[in-house]
C-alpha positions as CSV (number, residue, x, y, z in Angstrom):
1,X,-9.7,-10.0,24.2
2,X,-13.3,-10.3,22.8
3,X,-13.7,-9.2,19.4
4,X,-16.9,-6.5,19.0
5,X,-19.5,-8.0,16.5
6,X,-22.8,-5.4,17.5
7,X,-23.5,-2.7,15.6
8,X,-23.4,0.6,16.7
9,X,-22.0,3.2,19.0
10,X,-19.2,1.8,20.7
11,X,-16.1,2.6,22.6
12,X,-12.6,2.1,22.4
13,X,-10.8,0.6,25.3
14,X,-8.7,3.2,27.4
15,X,-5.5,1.5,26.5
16,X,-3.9,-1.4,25.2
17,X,-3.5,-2.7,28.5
18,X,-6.5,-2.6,29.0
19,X,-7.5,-4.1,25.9
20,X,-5.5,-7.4,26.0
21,X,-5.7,-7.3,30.2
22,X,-1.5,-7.1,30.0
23,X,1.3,-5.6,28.6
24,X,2.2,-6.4,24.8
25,X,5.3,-5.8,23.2
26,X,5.5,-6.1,19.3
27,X,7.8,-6.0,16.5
28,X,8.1,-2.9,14.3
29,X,6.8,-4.2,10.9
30,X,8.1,-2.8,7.5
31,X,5.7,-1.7,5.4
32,X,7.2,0.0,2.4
33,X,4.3,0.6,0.4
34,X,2.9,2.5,3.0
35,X,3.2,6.4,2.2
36,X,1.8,8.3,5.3
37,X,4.5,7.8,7.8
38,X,1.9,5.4,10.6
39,X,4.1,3.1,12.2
40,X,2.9,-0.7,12.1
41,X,3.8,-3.4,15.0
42,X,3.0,-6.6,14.7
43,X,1.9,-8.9,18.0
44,X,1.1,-12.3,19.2
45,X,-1.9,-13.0,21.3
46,X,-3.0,-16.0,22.9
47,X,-1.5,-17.6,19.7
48,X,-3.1,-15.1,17.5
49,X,-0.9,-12.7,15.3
50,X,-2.2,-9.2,15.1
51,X,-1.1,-5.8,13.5
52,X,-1.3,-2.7,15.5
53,X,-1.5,0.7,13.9
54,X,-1.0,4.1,15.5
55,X,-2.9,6.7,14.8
56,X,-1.0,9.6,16.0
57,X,-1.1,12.8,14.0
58,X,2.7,14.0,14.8
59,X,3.5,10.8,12.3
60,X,1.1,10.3,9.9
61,X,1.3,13.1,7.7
62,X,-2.2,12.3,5.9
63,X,-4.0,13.0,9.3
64,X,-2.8,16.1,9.1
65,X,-3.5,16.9,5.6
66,X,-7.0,15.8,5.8
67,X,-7.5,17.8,9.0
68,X,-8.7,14.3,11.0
69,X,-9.2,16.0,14.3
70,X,-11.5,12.7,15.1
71,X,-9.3,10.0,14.1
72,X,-11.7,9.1,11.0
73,X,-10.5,4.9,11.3
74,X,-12.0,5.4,15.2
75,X,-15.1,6.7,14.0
76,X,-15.9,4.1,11.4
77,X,-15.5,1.4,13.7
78,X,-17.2,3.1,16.7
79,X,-20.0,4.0,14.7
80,X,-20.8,0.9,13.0
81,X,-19.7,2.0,9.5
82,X,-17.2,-1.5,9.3
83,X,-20.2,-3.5,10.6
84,X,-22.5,-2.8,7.6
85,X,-20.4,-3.6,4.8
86,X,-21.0,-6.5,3.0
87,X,-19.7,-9.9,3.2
88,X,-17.7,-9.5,0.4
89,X,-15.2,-7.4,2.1
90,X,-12.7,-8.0,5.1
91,X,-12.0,-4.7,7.1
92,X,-9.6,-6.8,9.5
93,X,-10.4,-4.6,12.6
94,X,-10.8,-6.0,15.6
95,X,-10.8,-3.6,18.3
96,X,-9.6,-0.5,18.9
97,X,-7.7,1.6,22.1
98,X,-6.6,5.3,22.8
99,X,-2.9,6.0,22.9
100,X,-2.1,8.1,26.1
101,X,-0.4,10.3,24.7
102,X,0.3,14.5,26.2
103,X,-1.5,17.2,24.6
104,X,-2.7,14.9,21.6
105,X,-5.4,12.7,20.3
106,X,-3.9,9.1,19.5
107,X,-4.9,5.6,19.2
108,X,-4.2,2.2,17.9
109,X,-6.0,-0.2,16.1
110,X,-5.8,-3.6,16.4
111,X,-6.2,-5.8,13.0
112,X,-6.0,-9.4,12.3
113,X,-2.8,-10.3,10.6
114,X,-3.9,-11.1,6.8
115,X,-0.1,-10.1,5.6
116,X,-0.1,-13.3,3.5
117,X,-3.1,-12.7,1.9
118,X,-2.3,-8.9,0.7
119,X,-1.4,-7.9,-2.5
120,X,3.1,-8.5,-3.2
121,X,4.9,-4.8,-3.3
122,X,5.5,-4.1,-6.4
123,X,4.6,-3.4,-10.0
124,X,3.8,-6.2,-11.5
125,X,-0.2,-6.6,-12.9
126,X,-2.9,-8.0,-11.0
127,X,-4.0,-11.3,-11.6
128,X,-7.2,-10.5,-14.1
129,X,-9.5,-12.2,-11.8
130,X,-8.6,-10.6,-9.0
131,X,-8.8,-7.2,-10.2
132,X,-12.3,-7.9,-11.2
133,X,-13.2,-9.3,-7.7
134,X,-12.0,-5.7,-6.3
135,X,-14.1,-4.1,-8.6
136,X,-17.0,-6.1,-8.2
137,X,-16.8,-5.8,-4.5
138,X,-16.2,-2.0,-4.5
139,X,-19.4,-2.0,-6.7
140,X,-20.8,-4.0,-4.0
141,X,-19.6,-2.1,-1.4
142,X,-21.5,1.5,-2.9
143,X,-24.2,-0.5,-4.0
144,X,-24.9,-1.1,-0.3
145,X,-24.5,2.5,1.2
146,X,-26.4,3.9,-2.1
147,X,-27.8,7.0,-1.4
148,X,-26.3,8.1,2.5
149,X,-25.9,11.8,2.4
150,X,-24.3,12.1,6.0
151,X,-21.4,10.9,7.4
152,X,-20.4,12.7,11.1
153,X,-16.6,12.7,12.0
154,X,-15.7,11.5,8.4
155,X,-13.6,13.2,5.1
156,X,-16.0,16.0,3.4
157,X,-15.7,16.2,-0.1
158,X,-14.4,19.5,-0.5
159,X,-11.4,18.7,1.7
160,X,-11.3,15.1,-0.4
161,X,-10.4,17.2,-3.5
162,X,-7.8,19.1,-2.3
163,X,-6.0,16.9,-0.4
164,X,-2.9,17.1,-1.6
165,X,-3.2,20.8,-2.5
166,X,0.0,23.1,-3.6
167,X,0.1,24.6,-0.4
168,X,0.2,21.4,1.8
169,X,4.2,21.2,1.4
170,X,4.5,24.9,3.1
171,X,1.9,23.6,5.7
172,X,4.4,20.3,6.5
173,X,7.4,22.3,6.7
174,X,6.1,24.7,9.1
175,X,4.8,22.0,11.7
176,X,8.4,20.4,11.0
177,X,7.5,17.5,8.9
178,X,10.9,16.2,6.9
179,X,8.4,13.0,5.0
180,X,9.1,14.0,1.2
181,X,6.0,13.0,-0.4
182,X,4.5,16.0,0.5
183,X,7.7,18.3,1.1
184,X,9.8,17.2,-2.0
185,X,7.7,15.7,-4.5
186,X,4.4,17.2,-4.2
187,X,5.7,20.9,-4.6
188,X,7.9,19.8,-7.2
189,X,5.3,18.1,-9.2
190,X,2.8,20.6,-9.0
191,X,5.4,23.3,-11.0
192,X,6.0,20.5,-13.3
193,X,2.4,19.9,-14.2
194,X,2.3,23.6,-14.8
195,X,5.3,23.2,-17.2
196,X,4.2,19.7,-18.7
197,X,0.3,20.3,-18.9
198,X,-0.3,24.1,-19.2
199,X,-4.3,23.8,-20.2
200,X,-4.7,20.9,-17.5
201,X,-2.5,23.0,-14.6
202,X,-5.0,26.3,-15.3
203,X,-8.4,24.3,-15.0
204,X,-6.6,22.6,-11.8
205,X,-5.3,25.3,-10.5
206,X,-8.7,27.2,-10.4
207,X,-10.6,24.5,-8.7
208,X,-8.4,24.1,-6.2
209,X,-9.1,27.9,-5.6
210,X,-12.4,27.8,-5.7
211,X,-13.8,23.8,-5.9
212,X,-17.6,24.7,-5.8
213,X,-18.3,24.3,-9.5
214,X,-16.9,20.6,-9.3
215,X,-18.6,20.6,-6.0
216,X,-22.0,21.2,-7.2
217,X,-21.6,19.0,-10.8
218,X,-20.3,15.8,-8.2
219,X,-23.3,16.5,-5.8
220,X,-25.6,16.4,-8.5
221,X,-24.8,13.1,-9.4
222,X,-25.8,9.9,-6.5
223,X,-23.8,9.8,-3.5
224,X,-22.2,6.5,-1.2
225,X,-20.3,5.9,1.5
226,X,-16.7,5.5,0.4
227,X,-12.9,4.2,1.6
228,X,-11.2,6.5,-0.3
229,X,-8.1,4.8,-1.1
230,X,-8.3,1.9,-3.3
231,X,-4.7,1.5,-3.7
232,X,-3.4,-1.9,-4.1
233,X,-0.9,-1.7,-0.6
234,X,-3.9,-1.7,1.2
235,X,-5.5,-4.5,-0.4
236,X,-5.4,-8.3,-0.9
237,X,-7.9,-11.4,-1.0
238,X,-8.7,-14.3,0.8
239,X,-8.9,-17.9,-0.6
240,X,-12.6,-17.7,-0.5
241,X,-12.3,-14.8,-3.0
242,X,-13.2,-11.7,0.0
243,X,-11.5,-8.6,-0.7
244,X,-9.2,-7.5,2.0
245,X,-9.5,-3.8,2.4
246,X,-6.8,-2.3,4.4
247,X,-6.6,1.8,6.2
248,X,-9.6,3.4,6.5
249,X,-8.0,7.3,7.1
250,X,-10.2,9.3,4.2
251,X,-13.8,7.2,4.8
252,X,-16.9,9.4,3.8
253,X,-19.8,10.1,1.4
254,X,-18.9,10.9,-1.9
255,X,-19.5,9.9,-5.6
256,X,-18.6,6.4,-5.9
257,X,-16.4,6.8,-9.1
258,X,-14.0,8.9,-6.9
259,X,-12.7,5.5,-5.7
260,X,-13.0,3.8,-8.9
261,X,-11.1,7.2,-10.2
262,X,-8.6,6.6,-7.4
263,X,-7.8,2.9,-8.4
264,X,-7.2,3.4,-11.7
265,X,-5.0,6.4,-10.8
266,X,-2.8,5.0,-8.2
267,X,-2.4,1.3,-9.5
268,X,-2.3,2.4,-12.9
269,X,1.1,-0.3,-13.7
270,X,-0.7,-2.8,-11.5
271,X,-4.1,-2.5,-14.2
272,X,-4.5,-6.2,-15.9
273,X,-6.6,-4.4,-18.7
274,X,-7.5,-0.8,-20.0
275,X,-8.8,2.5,-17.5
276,X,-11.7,2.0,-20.0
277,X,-12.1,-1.4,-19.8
278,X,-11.9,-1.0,-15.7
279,X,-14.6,1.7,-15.9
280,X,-16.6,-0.6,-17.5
281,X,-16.5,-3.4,-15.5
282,X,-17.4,-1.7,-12.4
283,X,-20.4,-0.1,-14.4
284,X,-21.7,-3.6,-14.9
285,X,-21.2,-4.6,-11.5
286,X,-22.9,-1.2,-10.3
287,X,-26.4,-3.0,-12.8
288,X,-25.9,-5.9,-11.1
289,X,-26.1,-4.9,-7.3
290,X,-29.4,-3.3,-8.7
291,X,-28.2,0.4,-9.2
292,X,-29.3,2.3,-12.7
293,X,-26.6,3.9,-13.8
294,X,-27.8,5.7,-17.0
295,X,-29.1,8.9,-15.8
296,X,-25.8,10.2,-14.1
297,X,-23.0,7.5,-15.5
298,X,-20.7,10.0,-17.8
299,X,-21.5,13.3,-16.0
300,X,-19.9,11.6,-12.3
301,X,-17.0,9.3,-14.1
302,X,-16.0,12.2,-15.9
303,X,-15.6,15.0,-13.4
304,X,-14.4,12.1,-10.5
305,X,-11.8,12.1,-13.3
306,X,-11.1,15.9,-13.6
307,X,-11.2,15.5,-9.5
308,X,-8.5,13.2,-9.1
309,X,-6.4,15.4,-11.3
310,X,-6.7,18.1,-8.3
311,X,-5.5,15.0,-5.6
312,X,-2.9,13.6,-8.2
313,X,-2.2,16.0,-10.9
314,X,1.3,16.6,-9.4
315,X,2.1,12.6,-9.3
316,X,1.2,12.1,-13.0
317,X,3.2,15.3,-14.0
318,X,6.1,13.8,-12.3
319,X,5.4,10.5,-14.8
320,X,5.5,9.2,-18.6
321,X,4.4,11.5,-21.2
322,X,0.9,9.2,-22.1
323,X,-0.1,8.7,-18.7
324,X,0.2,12.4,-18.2
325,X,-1.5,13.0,-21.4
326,X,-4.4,10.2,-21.1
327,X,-5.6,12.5,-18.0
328,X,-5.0,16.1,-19.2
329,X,-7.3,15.0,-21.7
330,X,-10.3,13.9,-19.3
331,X,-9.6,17.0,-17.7
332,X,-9.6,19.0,-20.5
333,X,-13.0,17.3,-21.6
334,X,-14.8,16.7,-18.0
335,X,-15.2,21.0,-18.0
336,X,-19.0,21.0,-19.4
337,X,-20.2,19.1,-16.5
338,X,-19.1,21.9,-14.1
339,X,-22.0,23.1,-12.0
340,X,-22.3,27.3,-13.3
């Protein structure tokens, strides 16, 4: 198996088969921080240990919710996106095939195996240094797609903000999905944010009806090319310092505080210093990779923050009482950057 280096259109191999010129067998690999349901294999190549991951949409129950009728991880690698990020950052894909599979869209990629580089399961806090190399190189990683306004085949931002909307659990049930993330919790959390953050559920509630105001105040601020899910299952480092940066299911253009937003919301226990202090440091990083961020700073970290609250606003109701009340407040305060 060669692994593709050019940048560009590309295509996947027709099947694994194909791809390795035999038949492989691998070994189902546990991955419990993994939330979406993608089942994991791992294989051994010529000496070479990689991880396969299917994409198939009857499993992965974030496909589904972010309506990925192209298989968005395909597209990023077919189209070059994973060639043009910097050096900072390890994607780990090597090569990808389709999945013959009846009367459905599937495929599998095929990454190195970096498992004893990624971050340990868990809650315990990030190494300090670490954490700043993932914001630094996330920084780095806007810095170089500044300003990209298209994005075929990838996550638009008004399905970004309500991907994990009220309604998704109904959606699950009827196509017979049993995961409970989005059939147990997520209903459950949404009535308790309702209960738990009245003021907060209202303004939620209504954008998720109708997101063009946030719409229109994020699109006035500068847009990248994003990962979207800057949790820390999917990432880890290499000796060198690198950032590994695992899943690329929710790729797209967008603000690039929603991921900053999204780091600080999902690895929240794992955060070696302050939300604020966080915010801060990737500010400084944004200066140094030559972007100005004074004109559009508060305006785009503030309503990435009221945005997150329509993606998560069910998983911090179902939390502590000051994380809950540490973003009720942004939300409460992000509402006079609305576009009207």
């Amino acid at each position: 198996m060669s692994v593709p280096g050019a940048t560009g259109t590309r295509a996947a191999a027709p099947s694994l088969t194909a791809l390795f010129g035999h038949d492989v067998h691998g070994r189902a690999l546990d991955h419990s921080d993994g939330k979406t349901g993608a089942q994991l294999e791992r294989v051994t190549v010529d000496g070479q240990d990689y991880v396969l991951k299917h994409l198939h949409p009857d499993d992965d129950w974030v496909l589904q919710a972010s309506g990925d009728l192209t298989l968005r991880p395909v597209v990023v690698w077919r189209d070059g996106w994973l060639d043009r990020l910097p050096p900072a950052i390890d994607h780990t894909v090597v090569a990808v095939a389709w999945d013959q599979q009846p009367d459905v869209r599937a495929a599998v990629l095929v990454l190195r195996d970096v498992t004893p580089h990624l971050v340990p399961e868990g809650n315990t806090p990030l190494p300090f240094d670490q954490h700043r190399g993932f914001i630094d190189h996330m920084a780095e990683l806007h810095a170089t797609f500044w300003g990209c306004s298209t994005a075929p085949g990838l996550l638009a931002l008004s399905r970004r903000l309500r991907l994990f909307r009220p309604g998704l659990a109904e959606e699950e049930r009827a196509r017979g999905g049993t995961h409970p993330v989005p059939t147990q919790l997520l209903p459950a959390g949404w009535v308790r944010l309702r209960q738990r953050a009245p003021r907060a559920a209202t303004i939620v509630t209504d954008l998720l009806d109708d997101p063009t105001p946030l719409i229109g105040g994020l699109t006035a601020t500068p847009q990248t090319f994003v990962h979207g899910d800057w949790k820390a299952g999917n990432l880890g480092s290499h000796e060198d310092g690198r950032t590994i940066l695992l899943d690329w299911d929710v790729p797209g253009i967008a603000p690039g505080c929603l991921d900053l937003a999204w780091y600080v919301c999902l690895n929240r226990a794992r955060l070696p210093e302050s939300k604020d202090a966080t915010f801060a440091t990737y500010r400084d990083a944004l200066e140094r990779h030559g972007i100005d961020t004074e004109p559009w700073w508060d305006r785009q970290l503030g309503l990435c923050l009221l945005g997150l609250m329509l993606t998560f606003g069910w998983e911090k109701a179902l939390g502590d009482a000051d994380e809950l009340a540490w973003w009720e407040e942004r939300t409460l305060t992000a509402t006079h950057w609305l576009a009207r």
